[in-house]
C-alpha positions in Angstrom: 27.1 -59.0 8.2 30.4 -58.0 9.1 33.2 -57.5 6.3 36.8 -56.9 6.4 39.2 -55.1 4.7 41.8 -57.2 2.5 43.8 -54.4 0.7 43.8 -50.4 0.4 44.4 -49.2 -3.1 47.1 -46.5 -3.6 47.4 -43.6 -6.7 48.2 -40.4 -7.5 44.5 -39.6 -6.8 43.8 -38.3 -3.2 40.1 -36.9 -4.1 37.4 -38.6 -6.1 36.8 -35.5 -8.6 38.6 -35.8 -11.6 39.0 -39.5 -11.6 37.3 -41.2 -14.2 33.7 -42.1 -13.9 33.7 -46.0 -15.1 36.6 -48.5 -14.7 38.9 -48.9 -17.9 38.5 -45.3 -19.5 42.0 -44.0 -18.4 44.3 -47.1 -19.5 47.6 -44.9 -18.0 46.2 -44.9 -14.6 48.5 -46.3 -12.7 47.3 -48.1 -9.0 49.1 -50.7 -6.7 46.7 -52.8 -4.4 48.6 -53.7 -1.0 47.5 -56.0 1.0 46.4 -55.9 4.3 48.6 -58.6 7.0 46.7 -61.2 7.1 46.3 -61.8 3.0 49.5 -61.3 1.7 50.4 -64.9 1.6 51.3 -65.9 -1.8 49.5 -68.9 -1.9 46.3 -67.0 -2.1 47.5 -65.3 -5.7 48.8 -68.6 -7.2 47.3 -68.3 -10.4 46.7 -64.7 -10.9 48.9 -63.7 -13.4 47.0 -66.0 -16.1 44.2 -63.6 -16.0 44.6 -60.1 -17.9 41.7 -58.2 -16.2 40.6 -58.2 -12.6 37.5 -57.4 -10.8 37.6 -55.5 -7.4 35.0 -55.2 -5.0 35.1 -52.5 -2.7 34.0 -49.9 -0.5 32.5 -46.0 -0.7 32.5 -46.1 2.7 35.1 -45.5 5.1 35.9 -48.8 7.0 38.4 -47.5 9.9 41.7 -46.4 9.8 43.9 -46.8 6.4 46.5 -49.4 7.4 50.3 -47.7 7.5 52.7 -48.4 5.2 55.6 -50.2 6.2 58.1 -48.8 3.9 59.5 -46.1 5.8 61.5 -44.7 3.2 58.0 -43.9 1.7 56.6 -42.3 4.1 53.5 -43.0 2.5 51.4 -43.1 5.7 47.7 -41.8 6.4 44.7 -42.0 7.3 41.8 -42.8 4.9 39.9 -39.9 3.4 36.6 -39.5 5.1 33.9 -40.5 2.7 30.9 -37.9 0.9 28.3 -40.5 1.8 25.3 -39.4 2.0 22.1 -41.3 3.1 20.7 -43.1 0.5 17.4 -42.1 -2.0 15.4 -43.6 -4.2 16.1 -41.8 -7.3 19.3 -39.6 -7.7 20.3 -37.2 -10.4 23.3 -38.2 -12.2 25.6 -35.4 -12.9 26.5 -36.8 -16.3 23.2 -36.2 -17.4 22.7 -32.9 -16.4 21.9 -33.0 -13.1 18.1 -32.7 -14.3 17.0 -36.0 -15.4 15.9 -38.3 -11.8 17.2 -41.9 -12.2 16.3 -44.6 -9.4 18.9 -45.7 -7.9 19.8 -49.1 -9.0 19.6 -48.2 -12.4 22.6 -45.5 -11.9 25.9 -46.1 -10.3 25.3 -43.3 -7.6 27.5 -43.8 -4.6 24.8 -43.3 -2.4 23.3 -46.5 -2.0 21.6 -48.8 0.5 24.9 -50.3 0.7 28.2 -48.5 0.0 29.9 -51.2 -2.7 31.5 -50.6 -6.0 32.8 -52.6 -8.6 35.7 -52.0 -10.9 37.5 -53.7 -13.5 41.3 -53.2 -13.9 43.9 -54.6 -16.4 46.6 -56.6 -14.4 49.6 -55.2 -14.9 52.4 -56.8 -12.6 52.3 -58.9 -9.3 55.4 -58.6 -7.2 56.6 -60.3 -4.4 57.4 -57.6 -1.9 59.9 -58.0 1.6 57.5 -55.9 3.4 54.3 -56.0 1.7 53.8 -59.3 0.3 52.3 -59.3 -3.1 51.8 -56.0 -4.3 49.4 -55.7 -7.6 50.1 -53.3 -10.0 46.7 -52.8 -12.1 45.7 -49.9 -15.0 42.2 -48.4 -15.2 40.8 -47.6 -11.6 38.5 -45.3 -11.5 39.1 -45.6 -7.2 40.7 -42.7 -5.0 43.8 -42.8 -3.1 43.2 -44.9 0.0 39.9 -46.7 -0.9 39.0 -50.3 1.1 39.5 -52.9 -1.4 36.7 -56.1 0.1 37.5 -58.6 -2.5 39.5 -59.2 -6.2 38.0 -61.6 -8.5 39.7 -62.6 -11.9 38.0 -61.0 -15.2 36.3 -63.5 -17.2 35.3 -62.1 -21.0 33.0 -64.8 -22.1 30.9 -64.5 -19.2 31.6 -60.9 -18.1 31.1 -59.3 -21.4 28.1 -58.2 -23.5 29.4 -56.0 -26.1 26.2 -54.5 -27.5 24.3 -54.6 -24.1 21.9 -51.5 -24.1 23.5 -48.8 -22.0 20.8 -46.0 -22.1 22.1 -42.3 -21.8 25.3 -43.7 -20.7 26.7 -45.2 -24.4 30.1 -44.4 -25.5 27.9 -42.3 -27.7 27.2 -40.2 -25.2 30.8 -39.7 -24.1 32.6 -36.2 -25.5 36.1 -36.5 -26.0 37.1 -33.1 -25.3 40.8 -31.6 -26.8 43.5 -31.2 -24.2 45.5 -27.7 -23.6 48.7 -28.3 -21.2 50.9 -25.8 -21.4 54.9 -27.1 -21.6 55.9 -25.4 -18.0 53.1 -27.5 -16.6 53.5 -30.6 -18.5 57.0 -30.6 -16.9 56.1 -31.5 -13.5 54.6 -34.8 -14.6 56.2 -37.8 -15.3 55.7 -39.0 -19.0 53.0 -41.4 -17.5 51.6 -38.9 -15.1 51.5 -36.8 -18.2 49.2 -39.2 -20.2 46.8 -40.0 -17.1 46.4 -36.3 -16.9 45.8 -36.2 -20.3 43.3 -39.1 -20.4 41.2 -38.1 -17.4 40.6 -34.3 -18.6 39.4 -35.4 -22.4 36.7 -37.4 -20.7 35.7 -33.8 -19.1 35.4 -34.0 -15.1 32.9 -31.1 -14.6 29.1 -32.2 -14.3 26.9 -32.6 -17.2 25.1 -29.6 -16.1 27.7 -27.0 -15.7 29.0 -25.4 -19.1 30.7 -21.9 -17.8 33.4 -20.6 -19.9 34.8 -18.9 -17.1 34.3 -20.8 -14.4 37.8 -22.0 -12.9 37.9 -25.9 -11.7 40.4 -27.9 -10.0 41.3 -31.6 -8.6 44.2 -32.6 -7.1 46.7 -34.6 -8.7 50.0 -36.4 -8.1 51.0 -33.6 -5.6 49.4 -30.8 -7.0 46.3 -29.0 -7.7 45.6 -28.8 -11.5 43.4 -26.3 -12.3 41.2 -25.5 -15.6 38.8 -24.4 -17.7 37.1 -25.4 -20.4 34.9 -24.4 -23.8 32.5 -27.1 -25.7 35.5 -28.6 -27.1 38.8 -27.8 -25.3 40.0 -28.2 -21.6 42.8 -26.1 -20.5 45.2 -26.2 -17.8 46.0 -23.0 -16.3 48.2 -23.8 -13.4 49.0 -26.4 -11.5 50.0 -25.7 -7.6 51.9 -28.0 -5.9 50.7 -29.5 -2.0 54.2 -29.0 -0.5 
């Protein structure tokens, strides 16, 4: 089976920790999909904008180089991140349990699997008919890194696609700590106000694995251009610095 690449998604994510860890938990996250050459006809999207959700279909894997962006006053041009892929197990240990409790594989949503594919549901924002791009979808609630292969987009469909009080096991809202956010103003004032509410949104749903709880340890992600970097109690995450790239 051979597949190809249709789009790359883009954000201000370039690194997979501190995104969030299901689709649709950080409603300010902000993503455009861009199509590669071949599929930005407009045909293909007639239609689209009657559907508010969107599922994508992608890839954990890298799938050769990241297509160059042809908006040179961008400059918005690089090469994919290489993917943590690891060779696949039977049972893994999610990190939001603990890191403790063994899971097989197909009952988690480890990344290491037989076969590298995620799925993702994303609000449709905007579609926009670009010069140099084609259509370019803008879509809320990705929980996908800078740069990641995009193999298909299928619309959301709630009567079919949704089971409200499905069992979930350990992974129930329930289960979910919302954790008080500490940004000091200095720092909050090299986000934009959107930025600002991503950042926000991501750190209350507490990054770190389930199974480390140190006070003093110091963490960091990278971040719209910089490096954010934090600790955090039982209830409280707070921002110490954040370092810009340049």
């Amino acid at each position: 089976m051979e597949y190809q690449p249709i789009a790359y998604i883009h954000n201000d994510f370039p690194t997979k920790f501190g995104l969030p860890r299901q689709s649709g938990l950080s409603e300010h996250l902000i993503s455009q999909i861009v199509m590669e050459k071949e599929y930005r006809n407009p045909d293909a999207f007639r239609g689209i904008e009657e559907f508010e959700y969107l599922w994508l279909i992608w890839c954990f894997a890298p799938m050769g180089k990241r297509a160059l962006s042809e908006d040179a006053s961008t400059k918005h041009a690089s090469t994919k991140h290489a993917s943590s892929m690891r060779a696949w197990s039977p049972t893994v240990r999610p990190p939001k349990l603990g890191g403790n409790k063994r899971m097989g594989v197909f009952a988690t949503r480890s990344p290491n699997r037989p076969n590298p594919i995620g799925l993702t549901r994303v609000k449709l924002l905007r579609t926009e008919l670009t010069a140099d791009q084609g259509v370019v979808l803008t879509v809320a609630g990705a929980d996908l890194m800078d740069g990641t292969v995009i193999l298909d987009i299928k619309p959301y469909l709630p009567y079919a696609d949704s089971v409200p009080d499905a069992a979930t096991g350990d992974y129930g809202p329930e289960h979910q700590q919302i954790m008080a956010v500490d940004i000091p103003s200095d720092i909050a004032d090299l986000f934009s106000e959107e930025q600002l509410k991503t950042l926000k949104e991501v750190l209350s749903f507490d990054p770190r694995p389930g199974y480390q709880h140190d006070p003093d340890r110091v963490y960091g992600f990278a971040y719209g251009g910089y490096d954010v970097r934090f600790k955090a109690d039982d209830h409280t995450i707070k921002v110490l610095e954040a370092v810009s790239f340049e």
